[in-house]
ROVO-87394 format. One record per residue (C-alpha): residue number from 1; residue in three letters; x, z, y. Coordinates in nm, 2 decimals. Layout:
<recs>
NUM, ALA, X, Z, Y $
...
</recs>
This chain:
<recs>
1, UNK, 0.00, 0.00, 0.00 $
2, UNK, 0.12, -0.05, 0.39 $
3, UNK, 0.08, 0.24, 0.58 $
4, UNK, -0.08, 0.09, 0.93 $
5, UNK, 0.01, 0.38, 1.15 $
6, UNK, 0.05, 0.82, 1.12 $
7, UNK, -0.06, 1.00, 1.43 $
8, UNK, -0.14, 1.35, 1.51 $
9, UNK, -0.42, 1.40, 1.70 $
10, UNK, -0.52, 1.75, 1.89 $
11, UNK, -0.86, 1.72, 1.84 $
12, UNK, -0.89, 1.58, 1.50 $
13, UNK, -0.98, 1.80, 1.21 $
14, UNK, -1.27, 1.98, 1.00 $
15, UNK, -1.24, 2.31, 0.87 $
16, UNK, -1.04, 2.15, 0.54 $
17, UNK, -1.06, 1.77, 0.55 $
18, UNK, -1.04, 1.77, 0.20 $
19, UNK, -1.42, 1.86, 0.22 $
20, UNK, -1.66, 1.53, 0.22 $
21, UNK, -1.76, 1.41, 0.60 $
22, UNK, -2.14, 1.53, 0.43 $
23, UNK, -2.05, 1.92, 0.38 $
24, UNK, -2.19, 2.18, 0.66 $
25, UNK, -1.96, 2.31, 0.86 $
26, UNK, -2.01, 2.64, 0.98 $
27, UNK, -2.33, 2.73, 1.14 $
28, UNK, -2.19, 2.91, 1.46 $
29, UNK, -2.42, 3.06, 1.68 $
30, UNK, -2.76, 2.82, 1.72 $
31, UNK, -3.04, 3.07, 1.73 $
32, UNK, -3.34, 2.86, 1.61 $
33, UNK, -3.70, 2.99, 1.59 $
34, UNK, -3.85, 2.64, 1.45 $
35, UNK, -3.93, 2.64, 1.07 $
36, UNK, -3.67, 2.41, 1.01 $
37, UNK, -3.38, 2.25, 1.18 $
38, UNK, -3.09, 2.04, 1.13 $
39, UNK, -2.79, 1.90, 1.38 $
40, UNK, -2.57, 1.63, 1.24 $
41, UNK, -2.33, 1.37, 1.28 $
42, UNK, -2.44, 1.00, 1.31 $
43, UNK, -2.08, 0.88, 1.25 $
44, UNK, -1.95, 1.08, 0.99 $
45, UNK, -2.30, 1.26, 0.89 $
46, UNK, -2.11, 1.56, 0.88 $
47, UNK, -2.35, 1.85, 0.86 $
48, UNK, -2.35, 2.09, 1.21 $
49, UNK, -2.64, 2.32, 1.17 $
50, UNK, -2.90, 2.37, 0.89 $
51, UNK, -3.19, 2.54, 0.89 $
52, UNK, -3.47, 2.56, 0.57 $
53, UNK, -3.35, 2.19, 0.64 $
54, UNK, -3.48, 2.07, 0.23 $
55, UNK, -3.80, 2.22, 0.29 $
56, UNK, -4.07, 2.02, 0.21 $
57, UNK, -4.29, 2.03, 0.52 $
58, UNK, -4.54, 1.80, 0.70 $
59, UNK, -4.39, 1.62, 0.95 $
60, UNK, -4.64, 1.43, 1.18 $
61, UNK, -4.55, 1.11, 1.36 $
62, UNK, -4.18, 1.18, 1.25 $
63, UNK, -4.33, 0.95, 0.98 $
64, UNK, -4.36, 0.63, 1.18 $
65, UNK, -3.94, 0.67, 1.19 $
66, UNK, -3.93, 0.52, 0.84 $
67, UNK, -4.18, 0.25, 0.94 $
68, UNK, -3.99, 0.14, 1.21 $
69, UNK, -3.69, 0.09, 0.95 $
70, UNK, -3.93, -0.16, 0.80 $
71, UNK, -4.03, -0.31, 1.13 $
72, UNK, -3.67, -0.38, 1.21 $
73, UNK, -3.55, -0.49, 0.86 $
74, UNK, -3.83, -0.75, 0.86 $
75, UNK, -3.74, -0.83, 1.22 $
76, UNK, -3.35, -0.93, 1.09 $
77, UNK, -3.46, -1.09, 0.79 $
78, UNK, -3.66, -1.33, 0.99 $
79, UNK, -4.01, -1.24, 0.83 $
80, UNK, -4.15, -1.29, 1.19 $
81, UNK, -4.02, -1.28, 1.59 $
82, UNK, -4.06, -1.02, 1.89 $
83, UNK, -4.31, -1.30, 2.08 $
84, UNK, -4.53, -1.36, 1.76 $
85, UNK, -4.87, -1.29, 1.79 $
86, UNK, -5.05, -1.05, 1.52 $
87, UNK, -5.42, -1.02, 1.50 $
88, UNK, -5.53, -0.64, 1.50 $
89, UNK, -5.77, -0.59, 1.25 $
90, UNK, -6.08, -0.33, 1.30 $
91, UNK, -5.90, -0.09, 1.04 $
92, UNK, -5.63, -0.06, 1.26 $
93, UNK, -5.77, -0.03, 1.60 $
94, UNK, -6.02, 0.23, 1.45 $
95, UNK, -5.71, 0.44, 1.36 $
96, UNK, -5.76, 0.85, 1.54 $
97, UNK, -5.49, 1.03, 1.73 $
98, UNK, -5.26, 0.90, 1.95 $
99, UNK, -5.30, 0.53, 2.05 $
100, UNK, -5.31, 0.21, 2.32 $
101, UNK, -5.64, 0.15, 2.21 $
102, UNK, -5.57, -0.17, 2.08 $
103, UNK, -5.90, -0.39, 2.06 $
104, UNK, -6.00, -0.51, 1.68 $
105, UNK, -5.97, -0.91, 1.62 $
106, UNK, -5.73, -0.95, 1.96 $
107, UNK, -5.43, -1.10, 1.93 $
108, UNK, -5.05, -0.89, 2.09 $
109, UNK, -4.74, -0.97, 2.02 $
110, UNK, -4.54, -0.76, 1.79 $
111, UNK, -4.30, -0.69, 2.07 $
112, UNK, -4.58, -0.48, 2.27 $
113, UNK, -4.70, -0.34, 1.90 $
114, UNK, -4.32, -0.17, 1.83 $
115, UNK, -4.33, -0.08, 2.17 $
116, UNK, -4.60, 0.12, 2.17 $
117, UNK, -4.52, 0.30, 1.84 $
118, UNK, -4.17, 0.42, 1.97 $
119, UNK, -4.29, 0.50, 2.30 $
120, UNK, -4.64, 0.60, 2.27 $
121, UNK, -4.63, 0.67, 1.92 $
122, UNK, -4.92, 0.42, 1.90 $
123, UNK, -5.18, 0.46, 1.54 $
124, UNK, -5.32, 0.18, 1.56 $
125, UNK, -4.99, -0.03, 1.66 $
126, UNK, -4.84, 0.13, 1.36 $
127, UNK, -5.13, 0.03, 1.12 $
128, UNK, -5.10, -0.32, 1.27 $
129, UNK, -4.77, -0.35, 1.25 $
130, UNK, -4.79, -0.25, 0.83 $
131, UNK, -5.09, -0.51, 0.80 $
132, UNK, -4.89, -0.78, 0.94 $
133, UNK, -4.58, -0.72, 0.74 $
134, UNK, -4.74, -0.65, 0.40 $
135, UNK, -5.11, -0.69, 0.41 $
136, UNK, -5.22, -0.35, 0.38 $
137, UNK, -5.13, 0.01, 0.46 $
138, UNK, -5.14, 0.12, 0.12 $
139, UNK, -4.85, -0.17, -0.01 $
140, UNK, -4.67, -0.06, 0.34 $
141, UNK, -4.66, 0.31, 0.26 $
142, UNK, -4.55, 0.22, -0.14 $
143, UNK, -4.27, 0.02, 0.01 $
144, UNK, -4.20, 0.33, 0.27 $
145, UNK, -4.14, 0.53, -0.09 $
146, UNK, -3.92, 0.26, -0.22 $
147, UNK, -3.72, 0.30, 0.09 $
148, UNK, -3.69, 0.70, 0.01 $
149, UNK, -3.54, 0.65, -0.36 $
150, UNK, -3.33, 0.40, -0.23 $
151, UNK, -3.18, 0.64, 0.06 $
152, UNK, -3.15, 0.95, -0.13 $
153, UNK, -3.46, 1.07, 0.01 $
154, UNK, -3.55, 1.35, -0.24 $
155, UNK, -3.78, 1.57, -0.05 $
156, UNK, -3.97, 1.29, 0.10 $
157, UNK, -4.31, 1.15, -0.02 $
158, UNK, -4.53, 0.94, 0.21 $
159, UNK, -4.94, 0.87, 0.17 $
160, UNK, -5.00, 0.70, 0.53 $
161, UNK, -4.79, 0.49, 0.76 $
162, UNK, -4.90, 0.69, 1.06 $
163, UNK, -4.85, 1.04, 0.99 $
164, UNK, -5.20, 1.15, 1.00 $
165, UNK, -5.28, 1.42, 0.79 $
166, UNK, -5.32, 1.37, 0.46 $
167, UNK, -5.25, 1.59, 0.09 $
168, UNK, -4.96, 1.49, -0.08 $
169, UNK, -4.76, 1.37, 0.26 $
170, UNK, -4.42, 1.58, 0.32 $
171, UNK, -4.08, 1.53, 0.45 $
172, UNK, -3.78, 1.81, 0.55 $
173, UNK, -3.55, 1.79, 0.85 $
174, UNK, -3.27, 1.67, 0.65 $
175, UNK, -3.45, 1.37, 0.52 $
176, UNK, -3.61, 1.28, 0.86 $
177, UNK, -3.27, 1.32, 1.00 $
178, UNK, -3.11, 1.04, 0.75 $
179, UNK, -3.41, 0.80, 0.83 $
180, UNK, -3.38, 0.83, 1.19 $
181, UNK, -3.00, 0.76, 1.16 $
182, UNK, -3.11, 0.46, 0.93 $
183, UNK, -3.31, 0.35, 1.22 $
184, UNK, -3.01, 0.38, 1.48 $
185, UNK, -2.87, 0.10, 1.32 $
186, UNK, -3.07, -0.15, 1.44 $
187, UNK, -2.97, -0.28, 1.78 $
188, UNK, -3.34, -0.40, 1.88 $
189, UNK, -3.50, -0.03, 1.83 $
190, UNK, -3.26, 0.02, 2.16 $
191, UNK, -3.48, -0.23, 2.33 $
192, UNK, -3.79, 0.04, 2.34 $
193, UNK, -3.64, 0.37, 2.28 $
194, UNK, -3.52, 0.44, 2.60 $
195, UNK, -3.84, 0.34, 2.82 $
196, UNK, -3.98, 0.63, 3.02 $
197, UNK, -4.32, 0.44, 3.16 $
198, UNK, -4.46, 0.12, 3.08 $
199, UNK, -4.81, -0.03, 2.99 $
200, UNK, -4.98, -0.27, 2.75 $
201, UNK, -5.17, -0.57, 2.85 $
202, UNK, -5.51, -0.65, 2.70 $
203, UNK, -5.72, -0.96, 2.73 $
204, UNK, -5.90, -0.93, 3.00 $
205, UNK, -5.67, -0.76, 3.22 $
206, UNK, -5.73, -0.45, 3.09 $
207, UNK, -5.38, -0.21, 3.09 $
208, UNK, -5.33, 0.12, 2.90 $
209, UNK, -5.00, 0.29, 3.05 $
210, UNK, -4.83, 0.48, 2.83 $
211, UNK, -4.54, 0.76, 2.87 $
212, UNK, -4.26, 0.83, 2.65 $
213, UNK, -4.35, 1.14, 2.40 $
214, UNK, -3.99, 1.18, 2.36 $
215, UNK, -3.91, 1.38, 2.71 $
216, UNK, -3.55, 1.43, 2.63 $
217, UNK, -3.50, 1.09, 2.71 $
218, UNK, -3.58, 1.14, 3.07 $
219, UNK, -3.45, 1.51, 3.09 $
220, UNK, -3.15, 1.56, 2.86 $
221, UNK, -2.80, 1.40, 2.92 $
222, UNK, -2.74, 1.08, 2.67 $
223, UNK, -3.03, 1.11, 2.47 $
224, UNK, -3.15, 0.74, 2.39 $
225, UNK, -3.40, 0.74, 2.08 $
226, UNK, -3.63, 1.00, 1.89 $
227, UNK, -3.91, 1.08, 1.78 $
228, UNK, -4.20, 1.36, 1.83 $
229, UNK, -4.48, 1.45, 1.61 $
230, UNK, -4.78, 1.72, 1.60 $
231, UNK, -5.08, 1.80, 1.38 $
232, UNK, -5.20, 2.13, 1.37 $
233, UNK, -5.08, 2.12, 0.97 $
234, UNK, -4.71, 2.00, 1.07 $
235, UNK, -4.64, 2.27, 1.44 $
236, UNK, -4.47, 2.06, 1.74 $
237, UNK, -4.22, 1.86, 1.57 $
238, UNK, -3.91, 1.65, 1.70 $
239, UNK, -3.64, 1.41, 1.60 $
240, UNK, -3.36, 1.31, 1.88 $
241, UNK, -3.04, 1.18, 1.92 $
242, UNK, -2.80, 1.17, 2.22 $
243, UNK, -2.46, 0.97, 2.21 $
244, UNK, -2.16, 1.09, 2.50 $
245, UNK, -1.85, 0.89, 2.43 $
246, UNK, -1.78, 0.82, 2.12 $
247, UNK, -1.97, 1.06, 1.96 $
248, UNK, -2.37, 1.03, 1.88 $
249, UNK, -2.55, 1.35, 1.73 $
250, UNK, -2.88, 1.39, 1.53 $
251, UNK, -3.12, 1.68, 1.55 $
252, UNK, -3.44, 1.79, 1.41 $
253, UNK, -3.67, 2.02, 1.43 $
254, UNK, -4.01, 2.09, 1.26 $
255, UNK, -4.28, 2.34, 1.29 $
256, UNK, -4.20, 2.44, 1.66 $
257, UNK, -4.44, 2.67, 1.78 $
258, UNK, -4.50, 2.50, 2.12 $
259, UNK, -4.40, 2.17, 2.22 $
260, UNK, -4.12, 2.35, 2.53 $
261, UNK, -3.98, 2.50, 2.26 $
262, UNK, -3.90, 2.16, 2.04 $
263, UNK, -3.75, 2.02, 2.33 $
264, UNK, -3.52, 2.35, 2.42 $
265, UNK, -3.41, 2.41, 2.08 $
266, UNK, -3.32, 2.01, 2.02 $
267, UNK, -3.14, 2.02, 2.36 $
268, UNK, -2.94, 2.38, 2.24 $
269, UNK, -2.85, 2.21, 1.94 $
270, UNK, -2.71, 1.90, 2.07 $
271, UNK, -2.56, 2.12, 2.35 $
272, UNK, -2.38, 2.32, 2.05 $
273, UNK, -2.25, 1.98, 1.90 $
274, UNK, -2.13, 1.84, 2.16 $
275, UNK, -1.97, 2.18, 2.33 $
276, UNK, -1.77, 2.26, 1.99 $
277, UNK, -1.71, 1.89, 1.86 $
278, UNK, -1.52, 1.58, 1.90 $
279, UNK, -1.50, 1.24, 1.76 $
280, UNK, -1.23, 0.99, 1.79 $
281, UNK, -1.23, 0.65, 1.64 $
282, UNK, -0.95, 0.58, 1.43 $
283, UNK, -1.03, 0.21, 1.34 $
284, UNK, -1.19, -0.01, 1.56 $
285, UNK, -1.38, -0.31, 1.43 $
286, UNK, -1.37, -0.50, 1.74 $
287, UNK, -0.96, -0.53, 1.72 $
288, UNK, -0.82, -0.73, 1.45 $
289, UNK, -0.49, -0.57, 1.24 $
290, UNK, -0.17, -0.67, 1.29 $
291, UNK, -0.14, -0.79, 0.91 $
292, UNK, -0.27, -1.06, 0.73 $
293, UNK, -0.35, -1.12, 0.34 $
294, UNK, -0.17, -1.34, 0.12 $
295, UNK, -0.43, -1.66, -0.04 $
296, UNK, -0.34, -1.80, -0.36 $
297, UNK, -0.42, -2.17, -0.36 $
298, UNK, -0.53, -2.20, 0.00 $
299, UNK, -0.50, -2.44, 0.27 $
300, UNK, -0.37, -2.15, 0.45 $
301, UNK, -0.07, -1.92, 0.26 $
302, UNK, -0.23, -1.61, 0.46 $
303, UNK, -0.57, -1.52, 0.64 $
304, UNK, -0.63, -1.27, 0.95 $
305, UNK, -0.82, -0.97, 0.91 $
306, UNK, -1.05, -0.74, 1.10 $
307, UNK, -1.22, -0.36, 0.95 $
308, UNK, -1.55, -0.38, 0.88 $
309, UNK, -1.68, -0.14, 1.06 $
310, UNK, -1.55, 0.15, 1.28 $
311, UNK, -1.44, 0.44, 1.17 $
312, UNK, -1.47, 0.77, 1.31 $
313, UNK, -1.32, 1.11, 1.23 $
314, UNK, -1.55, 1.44, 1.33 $
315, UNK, -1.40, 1.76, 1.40 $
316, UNK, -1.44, 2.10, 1.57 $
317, UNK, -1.23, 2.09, 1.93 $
318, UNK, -0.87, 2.17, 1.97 $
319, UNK, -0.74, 2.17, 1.62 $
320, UNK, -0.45, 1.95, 1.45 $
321, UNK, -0.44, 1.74, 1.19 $
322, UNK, -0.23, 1.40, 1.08 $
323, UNK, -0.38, 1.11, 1.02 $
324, UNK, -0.24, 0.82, 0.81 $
325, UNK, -0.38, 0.49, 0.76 $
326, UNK, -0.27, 0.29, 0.46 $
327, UNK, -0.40, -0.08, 0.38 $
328, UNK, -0.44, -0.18, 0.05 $
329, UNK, -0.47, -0.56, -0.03 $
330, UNK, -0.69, -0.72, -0.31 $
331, UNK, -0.57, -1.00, -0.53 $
332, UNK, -0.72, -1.30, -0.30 $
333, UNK, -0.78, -1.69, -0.37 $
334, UNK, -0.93, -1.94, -0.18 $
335, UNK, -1.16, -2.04, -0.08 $
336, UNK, -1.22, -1.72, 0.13 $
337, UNK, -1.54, -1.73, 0.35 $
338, UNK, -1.53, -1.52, 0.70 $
339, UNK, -1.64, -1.18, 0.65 $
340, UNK, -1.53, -1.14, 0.30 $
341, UNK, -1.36, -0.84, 0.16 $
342, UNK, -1.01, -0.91, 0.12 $
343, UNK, -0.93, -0.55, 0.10 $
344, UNK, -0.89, -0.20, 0.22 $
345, UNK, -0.78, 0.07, 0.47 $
346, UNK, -0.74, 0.43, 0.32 $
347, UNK, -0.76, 0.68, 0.58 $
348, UNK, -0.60, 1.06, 0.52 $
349, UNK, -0.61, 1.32, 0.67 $
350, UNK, -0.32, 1.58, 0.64 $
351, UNK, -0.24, 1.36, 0.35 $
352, UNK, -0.60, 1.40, 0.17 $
353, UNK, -0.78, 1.09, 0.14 $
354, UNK, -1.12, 1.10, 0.42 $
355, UNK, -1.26, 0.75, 0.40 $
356, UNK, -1.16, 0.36, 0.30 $
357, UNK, -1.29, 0.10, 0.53 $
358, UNK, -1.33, -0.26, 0.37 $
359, UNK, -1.06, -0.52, 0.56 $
360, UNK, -1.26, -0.84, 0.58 $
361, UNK, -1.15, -1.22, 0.63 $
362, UNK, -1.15, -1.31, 1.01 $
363, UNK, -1.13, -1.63, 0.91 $
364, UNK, -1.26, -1.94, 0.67 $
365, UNK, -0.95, -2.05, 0.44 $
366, UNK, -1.08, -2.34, 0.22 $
367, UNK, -0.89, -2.42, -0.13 $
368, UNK, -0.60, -2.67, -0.16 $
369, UNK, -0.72, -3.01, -0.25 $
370, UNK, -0.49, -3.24, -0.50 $
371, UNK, -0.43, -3.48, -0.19 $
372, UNK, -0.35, -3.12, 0.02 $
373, UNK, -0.04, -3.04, -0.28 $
374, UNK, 0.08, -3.45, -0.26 $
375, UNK, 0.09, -3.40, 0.11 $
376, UNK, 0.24, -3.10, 0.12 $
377, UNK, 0.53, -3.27, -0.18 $
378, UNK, 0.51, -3.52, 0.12 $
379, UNK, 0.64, -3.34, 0.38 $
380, UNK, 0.92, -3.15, 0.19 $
381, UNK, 1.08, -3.47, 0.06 $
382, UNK, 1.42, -3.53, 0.30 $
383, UNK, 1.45, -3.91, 0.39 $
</recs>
């Protein structure tokens, strides 16, 4: 392997780095009066705080989270476009709670519908969203489940798409904090997550304003995305996450007993993590490395490489630790397509292994022809 670079960095280090980025680190002093709570890492998912955080409680709108994933997955898959048009159907604009009031057999475009399901935390948008994508609720909320085994989501079972209540419908903060990290993932949720005050157009003229239920958005420093919830089954309940430099935090909590006290107890958390912790990128995606890989039977005898993704490394402030990046090539042959894995970087941390980031082809490098050998014969003969 070729070590890319050591470094020691005076902010870089968890308790033992030999402990997975997923373990808890210690809980400090977060006072938290909310059934359950959880603060972690986006990057790393290193656990901060945990409270009661695999209890399986009810957890409101928190719920439309994991349908957003779905929005946005079928969104980058192409299944349809912000500016198409979807029919609401009188199922969904008869949906209870909070909603635009969305009128049945009216056409919006799904833009406006995701819109008001992050902002407004919209019923009715939500239901019309999970008609158009898979023709009913009931084959939406199946593939919401799917979604939950595939994750990891143990403690997670879903019966509506909404979050309305309804038996046999549960969640816990460490599971809605994983979904809402899922969701962080995809750029366009960006689009709507940060908008304070806007309104949805009807036909006719008609215009239903709607305010952001999220108020940390407005009120606390970074925050960009989250998600509230309340039934009188599930307490005040709220997902958030805030992002200051490099660093972007997750926290949860459910069964609030007053919707001030949600808010404060997000805000202390995220106040905690980002008082006592630090991130600092260690690979960069954007910049390519300073190596290359060797191709057997290519056009090219090498190809350029770039990380896959970034890399960061999560750890309480002002402690030490080396770090030691080592690259580790695979056996490659042409053709190589861009964005194929080509290899490895191994990162370490006082010389225990933290993370491997794949090395992928910045380039296309197609295969050696039989006229590319006779020409290169060509060229070596000396006249």
């Amino acid at each position: 392997m070729k070590k890319i670079f050591s470094a020691i960095f005076t902010v870089i280090a968890l308790c033992l780095f030999a402990i997975p980025a997923k373990t808890a680190l210690a809980l400090g002093e977060i006072q938290v009066s909310s059934k359950s709570a959880y603060l972690m890492d986006f990057n790393s998912g290193t656990v901060i705080y945990s409270k009661n955080s695999k209890d399986r409680l009810p957890i409101a709108s928190m719920t439309k989270i994991m349908l957003l994933n779905l929005c946005f997955e079928k969104l980058e898959e192409g299944e349809y476009t912000l500016d198409d048009y979807i029919t609401v159907s009188e199922n969904a604009s008869g949906m209870g709670g909070s909603q635009v009031f969305l009128e049945s057999n009216k056409d919006y475009k799904a833009g406006e519908l995701i819109k008001s399901i992050i902002v407004a935390s919209a019923n009715d948008a939500s239901v019309a969203m999970a008609e158009r994508l898979y023709g009913s609720e009931d084959v939406c909320v199946e593939e919401m489940n799917n979604k939950c085994n595939e994750w990891g989501l143990g403690n997670t079972l879903f019966s509506n798409c909404t979050g309305l209540p309804k038996p046999t419908q549960y969640s816990c903060a460490e599971d809605v904090a994983k979904m809402l990290g899922k969701l962080l993932t995809h750029k366009d949720y960006f689009t709507y997550s940060g908008i304070w005050i806007d309104e949805i157009e009807h036909e006719g003229g008609r215009v239903t304003g709607i305010n952001n239920t999220n108020k940390l958005i407005r009120f606390y420093d970074g925050c960009d995305g989250g998600k509230t919830g309340y039934t009188t089954e599930s307490g005040f309940c709220l997902a958030a996450t805030a992002k200051r430099g490099a660093m972007r935090l997750i926290s949860v909590v459910i069964n609030a007993p007053d919707s001030k006290t949600r808010f404060a107890e997000v805000s202390n958390m995220l106040n905690y993590g980002f008082d006592n912790y630090t991130a600092k990128m260690v690979v960069d995606a954007k910049k390519p490395l300073d190596i290359s890989v060797t191709v057997e039977k290519g056009i090219k005898d090498s190809v350029q490489v770039i990380p896959q993704r970034d890399l960061f490394v999560f750890a309480e402030r002002n402690s030490k630790a080396k770090t030691d990046i080592d690259f580790k090539p695979y056996g490659v042959k042409a053709p190589i397509k861009k964005g194929e894995a080509v290899g490895e970087l191994i990162v370490y941390i006082d010389n225990v292994e933290y993370a491997k980031v794949p090395v992928i082809a910045a380039e296309d490098v197609d295969k050696k022809t039989y006229f590319d050998y006779i020409k290169g014969v060509a060229e070596d003969w000396i006249i």
